[in-house]
C-alpha positions as a printed Julia matrix, in Angstrom:
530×3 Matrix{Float64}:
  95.98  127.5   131.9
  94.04  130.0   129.39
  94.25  132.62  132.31
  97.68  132.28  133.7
  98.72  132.41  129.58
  96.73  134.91  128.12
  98.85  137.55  127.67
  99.67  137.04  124.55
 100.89  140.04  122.42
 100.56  139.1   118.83
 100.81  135.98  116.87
 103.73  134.63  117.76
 103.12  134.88  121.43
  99.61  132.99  120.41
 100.81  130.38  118.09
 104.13  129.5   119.4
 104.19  130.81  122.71
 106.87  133.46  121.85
 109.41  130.42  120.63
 110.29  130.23  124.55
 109.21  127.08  125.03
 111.9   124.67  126.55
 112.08  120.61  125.41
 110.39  119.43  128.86
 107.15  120.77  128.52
 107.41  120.47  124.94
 108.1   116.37  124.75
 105.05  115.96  127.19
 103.02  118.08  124.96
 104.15  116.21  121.73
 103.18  112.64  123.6
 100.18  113.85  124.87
  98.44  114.27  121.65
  98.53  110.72  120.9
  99.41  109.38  124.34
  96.19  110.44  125.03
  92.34  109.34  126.2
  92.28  106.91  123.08
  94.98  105.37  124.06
  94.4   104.69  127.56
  91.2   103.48  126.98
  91.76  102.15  123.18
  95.18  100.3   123.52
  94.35   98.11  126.4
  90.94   97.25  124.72
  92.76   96.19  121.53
  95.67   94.27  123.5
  93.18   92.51  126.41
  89.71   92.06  124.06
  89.13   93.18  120.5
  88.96   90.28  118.09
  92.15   89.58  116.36
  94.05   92.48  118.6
  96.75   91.68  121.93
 100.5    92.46  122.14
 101.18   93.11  118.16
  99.85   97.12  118.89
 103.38   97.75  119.85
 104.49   97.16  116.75
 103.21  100.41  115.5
 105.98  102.03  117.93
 108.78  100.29  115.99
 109.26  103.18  113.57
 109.64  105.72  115.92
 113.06  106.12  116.71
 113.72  105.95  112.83
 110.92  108.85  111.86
 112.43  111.27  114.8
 116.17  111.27  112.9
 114.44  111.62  109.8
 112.4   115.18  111.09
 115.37  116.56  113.36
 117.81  115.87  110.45
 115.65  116.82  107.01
 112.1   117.79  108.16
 112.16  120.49  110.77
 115.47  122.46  110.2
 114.81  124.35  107.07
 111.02  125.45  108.62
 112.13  126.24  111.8
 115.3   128.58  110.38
 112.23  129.71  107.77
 110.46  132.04  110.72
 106.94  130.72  109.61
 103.96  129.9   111.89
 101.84  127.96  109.7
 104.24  125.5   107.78
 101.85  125.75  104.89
 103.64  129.09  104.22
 106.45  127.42  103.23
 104.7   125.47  100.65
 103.15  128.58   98.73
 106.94  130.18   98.84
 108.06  127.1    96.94
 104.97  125.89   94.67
 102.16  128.88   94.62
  99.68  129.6    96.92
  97.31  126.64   95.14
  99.58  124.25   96.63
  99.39  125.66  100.04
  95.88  126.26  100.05
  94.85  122.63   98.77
  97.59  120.8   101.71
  95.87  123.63  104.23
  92.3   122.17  103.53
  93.62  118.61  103.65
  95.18  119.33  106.98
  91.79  120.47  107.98
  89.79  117.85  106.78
  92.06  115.17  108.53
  92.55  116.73  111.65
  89.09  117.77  112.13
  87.72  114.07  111.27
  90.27  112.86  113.58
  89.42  114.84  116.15
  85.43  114.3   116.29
  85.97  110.5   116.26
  88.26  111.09  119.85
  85.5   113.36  121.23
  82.67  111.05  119.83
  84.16  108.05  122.03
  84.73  109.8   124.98
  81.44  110.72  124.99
  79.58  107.66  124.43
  81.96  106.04  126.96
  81.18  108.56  129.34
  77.35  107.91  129.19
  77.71  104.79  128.87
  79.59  104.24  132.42
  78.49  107.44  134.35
  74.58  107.51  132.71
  75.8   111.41  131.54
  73.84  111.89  127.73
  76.47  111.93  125.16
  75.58  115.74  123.5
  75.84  116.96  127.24
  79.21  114.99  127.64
  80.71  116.6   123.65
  79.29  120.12  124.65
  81.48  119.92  128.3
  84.62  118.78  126.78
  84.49  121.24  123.61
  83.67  124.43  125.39
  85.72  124.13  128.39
  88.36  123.21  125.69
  87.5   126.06  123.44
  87.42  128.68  126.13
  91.0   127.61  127.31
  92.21  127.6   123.98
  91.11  130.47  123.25
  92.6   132.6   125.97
  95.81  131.58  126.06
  97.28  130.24  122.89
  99.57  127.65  122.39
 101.04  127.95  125.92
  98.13  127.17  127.6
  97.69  124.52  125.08
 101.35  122.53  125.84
 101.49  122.94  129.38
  97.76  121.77  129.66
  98.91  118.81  127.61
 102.28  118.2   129.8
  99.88  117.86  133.06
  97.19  115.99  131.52
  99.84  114.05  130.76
 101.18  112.85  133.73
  97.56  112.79  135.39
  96.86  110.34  132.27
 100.12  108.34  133.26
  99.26  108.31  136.92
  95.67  106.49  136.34
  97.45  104.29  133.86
  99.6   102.99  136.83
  96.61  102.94  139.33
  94.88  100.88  137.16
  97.59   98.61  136.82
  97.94   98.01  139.95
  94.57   97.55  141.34
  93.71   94.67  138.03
  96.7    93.01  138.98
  96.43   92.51  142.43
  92.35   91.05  141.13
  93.97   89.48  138.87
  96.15   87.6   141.36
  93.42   86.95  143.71
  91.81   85.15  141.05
  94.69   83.11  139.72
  97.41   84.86  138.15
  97.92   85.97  134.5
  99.27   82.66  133.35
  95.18   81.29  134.44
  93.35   83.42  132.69
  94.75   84.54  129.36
  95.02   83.4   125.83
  98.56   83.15  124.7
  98.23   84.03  121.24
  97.28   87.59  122.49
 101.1    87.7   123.71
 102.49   87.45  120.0
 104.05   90.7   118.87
 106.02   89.83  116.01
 104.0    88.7   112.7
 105.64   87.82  109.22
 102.17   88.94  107.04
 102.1    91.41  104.32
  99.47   93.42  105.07
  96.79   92.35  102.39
  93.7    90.2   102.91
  91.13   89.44  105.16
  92.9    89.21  108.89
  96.61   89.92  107.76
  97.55   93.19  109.59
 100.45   95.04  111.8
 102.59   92.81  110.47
 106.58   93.39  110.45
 107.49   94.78  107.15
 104.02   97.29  106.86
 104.27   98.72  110.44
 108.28   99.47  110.2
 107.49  100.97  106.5
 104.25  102.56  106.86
 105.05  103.66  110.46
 107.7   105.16  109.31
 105.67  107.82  106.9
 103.61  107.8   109.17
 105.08  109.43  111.88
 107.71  111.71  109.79
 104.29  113.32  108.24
 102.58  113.36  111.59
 105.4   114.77  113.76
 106.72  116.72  110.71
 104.52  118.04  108.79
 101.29  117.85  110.68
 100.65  121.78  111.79
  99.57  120.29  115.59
 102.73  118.91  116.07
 104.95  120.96  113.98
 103.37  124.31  115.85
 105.15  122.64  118.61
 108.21  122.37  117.65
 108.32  125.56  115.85
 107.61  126.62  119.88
 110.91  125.8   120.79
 113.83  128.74  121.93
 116.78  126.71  119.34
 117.34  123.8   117.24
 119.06  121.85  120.1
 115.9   121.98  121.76
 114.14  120.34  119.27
 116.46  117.6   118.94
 115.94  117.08  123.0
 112.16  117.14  122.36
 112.31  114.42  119.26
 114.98  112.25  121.37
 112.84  112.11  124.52
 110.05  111.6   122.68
 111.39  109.03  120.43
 113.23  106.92  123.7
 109.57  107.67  125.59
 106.68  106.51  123.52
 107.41  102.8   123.59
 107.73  102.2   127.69
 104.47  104.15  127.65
 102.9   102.21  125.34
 104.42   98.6   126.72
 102.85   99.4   129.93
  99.37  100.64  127.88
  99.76   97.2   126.31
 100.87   95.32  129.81
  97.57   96.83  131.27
  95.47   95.27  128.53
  97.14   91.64  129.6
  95.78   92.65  132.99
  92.35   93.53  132.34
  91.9    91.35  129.59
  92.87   88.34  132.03
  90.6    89.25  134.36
  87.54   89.17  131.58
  88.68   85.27  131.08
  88.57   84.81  135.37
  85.57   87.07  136.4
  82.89   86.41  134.25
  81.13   88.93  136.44
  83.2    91.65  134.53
  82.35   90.4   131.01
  78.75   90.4   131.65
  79.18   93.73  132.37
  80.55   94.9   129.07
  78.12   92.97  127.28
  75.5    94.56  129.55
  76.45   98.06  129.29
  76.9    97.4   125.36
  74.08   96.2   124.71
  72.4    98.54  127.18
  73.67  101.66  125.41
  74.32  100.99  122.12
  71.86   97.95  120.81
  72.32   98.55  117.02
  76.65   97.93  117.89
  75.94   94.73  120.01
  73.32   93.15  117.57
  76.31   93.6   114.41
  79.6    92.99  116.45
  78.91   91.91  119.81
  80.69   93.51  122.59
  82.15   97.27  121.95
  85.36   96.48  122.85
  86.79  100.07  124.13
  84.49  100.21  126.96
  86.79   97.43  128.86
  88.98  100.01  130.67
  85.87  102.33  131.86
  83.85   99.56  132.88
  86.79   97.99  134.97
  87.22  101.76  136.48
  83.28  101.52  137.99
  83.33   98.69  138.52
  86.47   97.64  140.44
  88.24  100.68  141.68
  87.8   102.97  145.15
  84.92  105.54  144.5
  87.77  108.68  144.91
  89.88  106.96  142.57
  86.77  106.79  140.11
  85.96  110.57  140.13
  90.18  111.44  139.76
  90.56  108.86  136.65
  87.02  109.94  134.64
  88.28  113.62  135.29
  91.97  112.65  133.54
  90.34  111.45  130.83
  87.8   114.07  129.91
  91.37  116.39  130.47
  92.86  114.13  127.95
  90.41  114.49  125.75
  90.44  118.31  126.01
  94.25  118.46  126.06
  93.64  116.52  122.1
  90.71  118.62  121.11
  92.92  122.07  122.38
  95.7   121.03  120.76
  93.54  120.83  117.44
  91.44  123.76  117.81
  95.23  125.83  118.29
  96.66  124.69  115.09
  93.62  124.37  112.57
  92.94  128.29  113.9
  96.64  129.24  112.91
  96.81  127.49  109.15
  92.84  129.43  108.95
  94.32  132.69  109.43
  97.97  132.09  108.3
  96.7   130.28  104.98
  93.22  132.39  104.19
  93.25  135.65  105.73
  96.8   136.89  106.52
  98.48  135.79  102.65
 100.62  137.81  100.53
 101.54  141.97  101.13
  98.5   142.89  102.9
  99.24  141.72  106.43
  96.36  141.95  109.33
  97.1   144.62  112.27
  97.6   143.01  115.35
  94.05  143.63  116.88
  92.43  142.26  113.94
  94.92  139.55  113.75
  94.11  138.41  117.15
  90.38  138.91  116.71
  90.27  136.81  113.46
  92.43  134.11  115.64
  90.31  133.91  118.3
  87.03  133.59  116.4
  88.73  130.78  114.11
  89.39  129.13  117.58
  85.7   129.28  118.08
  84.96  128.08  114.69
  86.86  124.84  114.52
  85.73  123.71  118.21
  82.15  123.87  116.62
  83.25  121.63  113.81
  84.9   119.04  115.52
  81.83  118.98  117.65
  79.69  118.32  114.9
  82.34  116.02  113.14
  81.83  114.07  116.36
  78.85  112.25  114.95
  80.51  110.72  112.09
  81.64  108.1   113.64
  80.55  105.41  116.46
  79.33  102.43  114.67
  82.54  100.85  113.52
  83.35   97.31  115.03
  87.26   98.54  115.32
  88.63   99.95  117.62
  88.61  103.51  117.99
  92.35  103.91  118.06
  92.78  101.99  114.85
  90.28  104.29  113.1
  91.94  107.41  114.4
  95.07  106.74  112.5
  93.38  104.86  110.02
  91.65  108.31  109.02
  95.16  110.35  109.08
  96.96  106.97  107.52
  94.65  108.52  103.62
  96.41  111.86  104.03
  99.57  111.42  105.71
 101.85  110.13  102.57
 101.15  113.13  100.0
 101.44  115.47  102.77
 104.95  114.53  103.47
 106.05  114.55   99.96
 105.1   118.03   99.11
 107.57  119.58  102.06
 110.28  116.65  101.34
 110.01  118.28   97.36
 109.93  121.45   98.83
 112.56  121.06   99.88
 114.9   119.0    98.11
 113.79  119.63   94.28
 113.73  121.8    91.73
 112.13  119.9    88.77
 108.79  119.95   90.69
 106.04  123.18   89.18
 102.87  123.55   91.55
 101.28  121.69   88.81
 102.63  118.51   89.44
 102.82  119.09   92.92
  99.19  119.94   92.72
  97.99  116.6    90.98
 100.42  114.95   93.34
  98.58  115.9    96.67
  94.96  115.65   94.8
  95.61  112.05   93.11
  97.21  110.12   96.27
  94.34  111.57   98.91
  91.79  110.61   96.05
  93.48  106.54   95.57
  93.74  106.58   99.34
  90.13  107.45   99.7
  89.3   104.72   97.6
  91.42  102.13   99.37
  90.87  102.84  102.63
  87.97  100.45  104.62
  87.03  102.83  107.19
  86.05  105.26  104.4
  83.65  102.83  102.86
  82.57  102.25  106.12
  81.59  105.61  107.06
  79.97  105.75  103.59
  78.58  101.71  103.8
  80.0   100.91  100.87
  82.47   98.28   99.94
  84.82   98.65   96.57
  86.91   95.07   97.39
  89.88   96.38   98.57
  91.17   94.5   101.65
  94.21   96.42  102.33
  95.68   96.98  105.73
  95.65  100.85  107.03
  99.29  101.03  107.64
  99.6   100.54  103.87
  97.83  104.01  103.2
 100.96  106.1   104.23
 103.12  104.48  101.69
 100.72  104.33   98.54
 100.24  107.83   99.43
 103.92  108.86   99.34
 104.61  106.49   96.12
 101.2   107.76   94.28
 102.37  111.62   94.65
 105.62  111.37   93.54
 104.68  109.15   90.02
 102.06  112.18   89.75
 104.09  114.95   90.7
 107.06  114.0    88.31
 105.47  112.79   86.0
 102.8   116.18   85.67
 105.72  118.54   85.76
 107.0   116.53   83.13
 104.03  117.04   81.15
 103.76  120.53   82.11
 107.82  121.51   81.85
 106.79  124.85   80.32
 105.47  125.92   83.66
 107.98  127.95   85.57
 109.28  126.45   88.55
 109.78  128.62   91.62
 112.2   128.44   94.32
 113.2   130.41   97.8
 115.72  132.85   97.32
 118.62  133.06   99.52
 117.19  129.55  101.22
 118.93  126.65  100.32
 118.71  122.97  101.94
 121.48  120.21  101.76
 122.1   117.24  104.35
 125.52  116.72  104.31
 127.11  113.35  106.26
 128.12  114.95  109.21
 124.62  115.81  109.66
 123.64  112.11  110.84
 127.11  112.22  113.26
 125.42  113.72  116.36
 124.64  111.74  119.45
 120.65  111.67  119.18
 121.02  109.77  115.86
 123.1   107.02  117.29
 120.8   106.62  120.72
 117.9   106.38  118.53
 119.32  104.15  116.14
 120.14  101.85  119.39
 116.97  102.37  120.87
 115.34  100.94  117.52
 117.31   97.84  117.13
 116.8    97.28  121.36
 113.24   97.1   120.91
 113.04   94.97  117.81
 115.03   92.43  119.92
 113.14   92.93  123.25
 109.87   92.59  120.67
 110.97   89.2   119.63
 111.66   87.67  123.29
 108.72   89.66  125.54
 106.24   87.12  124.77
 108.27   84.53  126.3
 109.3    86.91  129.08
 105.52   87.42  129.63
 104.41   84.3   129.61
């Protein structure tokens, strides 16, 4: 992909592929991010074996459909009419360059953490199953990714991702269909499986030991959380800001909004599978606890079993040897197509955001030069971010977005004031971003875990994306309050309204459907399963 895409003449070309990019490759690119390795190897874990997890995962899709109107109708017009590259640009037009500076760096921090936990478990699942050492396995992945990434820009990097995709989607269905057709030979679902993992709706709050993804936290945190992810996360906003027009973007959001919860039923279907088979072969569970224990001692002597490596194990152990070699190849491309996809967009908000600010603009060569070296410079740190992680009893899924879940909320509010008003200084904008990340840090359990500490809160992840968005707008007003003195700035000759007629287009009603269809199907799937 980084040859057949490296022509790229300056940074648009680079960054956003010229703004040619049509909605097809573009809504496979979106998915694949978090469609990705972690999820066919995380989901199915959580759904078919990880204490406390089955069918409720799909809850976290039920906000979806809502956070795709909310970023084609407030969220992505005004920065895609802007003409910016790195939406922190945006920010520093409307607060100062503070602001954008301090939401660049927590852009970085996230996605960079994020990142190294996905590469981490790949690789320890990789050596676990194929006997490959994990450094070997982190160094493969980052500099094939790097090199790719580095050639060809963000074209390479979203129609790497659209094929990785569907190679990802392929093995999900192979895999499906080989652990049924066990499954069957050793009694049939209905045998071998506990039926509380079938339960998708729960009632809870979200606070206290075991009360999590229930209804009320995963429509209202999922919500932030995906309007700030899609939104106003540069790795997926790069991608939209990709697109030729507007109307592409709403085809892009609609497909991917209508998309994401088949893909993740049949994730969650597969777990069923798998997991049934644990309960009928004991052959297969003795394997997990085998290669566990085998591999990583110090995880099976605190939590038992490491849940994620169900799916890899059930690959060696149970499908064709061809089949073997195509899947562990789509996943290390999975991974990649994540870590590219990273490397891409921390490498544009690094030069947009520290080296190309204000009048004195870079020439092209040295543009391209500093680009490319910042490509080079992130891979490394998501390689060594990659050994953060690895001990936590969850799985890895949950502690991906349990990481983004601390900076998500503030994130969103600074663009949504941005935008929308004009009693806001940098100031309070400022305190905003700093006192929600820092309240979030505080709160958040896989934090103190990375840290081994434990402050008492008992708060469930989801929860992080709305404390964050409440906790910097108190601080924000209430600073700029304080601080009224402070000139406020604003965009001239930009202006944003959302007028009624706004919401009156045909991708807002499908998705509104499409939400209330799968709240229903939600609440009547576990007795179809069962």
């Amino acid at each position: 992909m980084g040859f057949f895409f490296k022509d790229n003449k300056d940074s648009k070309d680079y960054f956003l592929g010229g703004k040619s990019m049509g909605w097809f490759p573009l809504s496979l690119s979106t998915m694949a991010t978090q469609l990705s390795a972690i999820s066919f190897i995380s989901a199915p874990a959580f759904v078919g074996l990880k204490l406390n997890g089955g069918m409720k995962w799909l809850t976290f899709e039920f906000a979806v459909p809502l956070a795709m109107i909310f970023i084609m109708i407030v969220i992505i017009p005004p920065l895609f009419r802007s003409g910016v590259v790195s939406i922190y640009e945006f920010v520093e037009k409307r607060f100062s360059t503070s602001t954008r500076l301090i939401l660049s760096i927590v852009f970085q921090i996230s996605r960079a953490l994020g990142t190294g936990v996905m590469v981490y478990t790949i690789a320890i699942i990789l050596q676990a199953v194929l006997d490959i050492d994990f450094v070997y396995t982190i160094l493969i992945i980052s500099v094939i990714t790097i090199i790719y990434s580095w050639q060809g820009g963000m074209k390479a990097v979203v129609w790497g991702d659209a094929i990785q995709m569907i190679i990802l989607f392929a093995g999900l269905i192979i895999c499906l269909y080989y652990g049924w057709n066990l499954l069957q030979e050793h009694g049939g679902l209905e045998a071998g499986f506990d039926p509380e993992r079938l339960q998708i709706i729960d009632y809870n709050l979200g606070v206290g030991e075991g009360n999590e993804y229930g209804l009320l936290p995963m429509i209202l945190g999922g919500f932030f959380l995906y309007a700030s992810y899609y939104g106003c996360d540069q790795t997926q906003a790069q991608r939209m800001l990709s697109a030729k027009d507007e109307k592409t973007i709403r085809s892009l959001l609609l497909a991917n909004g209508l998309l994401r919860f088949p893909v993740v039923l049949v994730y969650c279907i597969m777990g069923l599978v798998i997991g049934g088979l644990i309960t009928l072969a004991p052959d297969f569970l003795a394997e997990i606890a085998d290669t566990t224990q085998r591999h990583f001692p110090d995880q099976f002597a605190k939590h038992g079993i490491k849940a994620d490596l169900m799916v890899p194990v059930f690959i060696i152990k149970y499908l064709p040897h061809g089949l073997i070699g195509i899947l562990m190849v789509g996943i290390l491309s999975a991974a990649m197509s994540s870590l590219s996809s990273t490397v891409n967009s921390l490498s544009a908000v690094t030069v947009e955001d520290f080296f190309n600010r204000g009048e004195n603009k870079l020439s092209t060569k040295k543009y391209m030069m500093i680009s490319k070296g910042s490509v080079v410079f992130w891979g490394l740190v998501c390689i060594a971010s990659a050994f953060l992680f690895g001990g936590s009893k969850n799985a890895v899924i949950e502690i991906i977005n349990a990481i983004g879940s601390v900076f998500y909320g503030p994130v969103l509010v600074t663009f949504f004031l941005a935008f929308f008003s004009k009693k806001i200084n940098h100031i309070g904008m400022n305190a905003g971003i700093i006192s929600a990340v820092l309240i979030n840090l505080m709160f958040s359990k896989t934090i103190q875990e990375l840290f081994h500490i434990d402050l008492g809160f008992n708060i469930f992840w989801i929860w992080l994306n709305f404390t964050g968005v409440i906790i910097a707008l108190v601080v924000a007003y209430a600073v700029s309050a304080l601080t009224s003195k402070t000139k406020v700035k604003s965009i001239s000759n930009f202006n944003v309204s959302i007028k009624k007629e706004d919401f009156m287009i045909k991708e807002v009603y499908i998705l509104l459907a499409f939400f209330v269809f799968i709240l229903v199907l939600s609440f009547f799937l576990p007795s179809i399963l069962s």
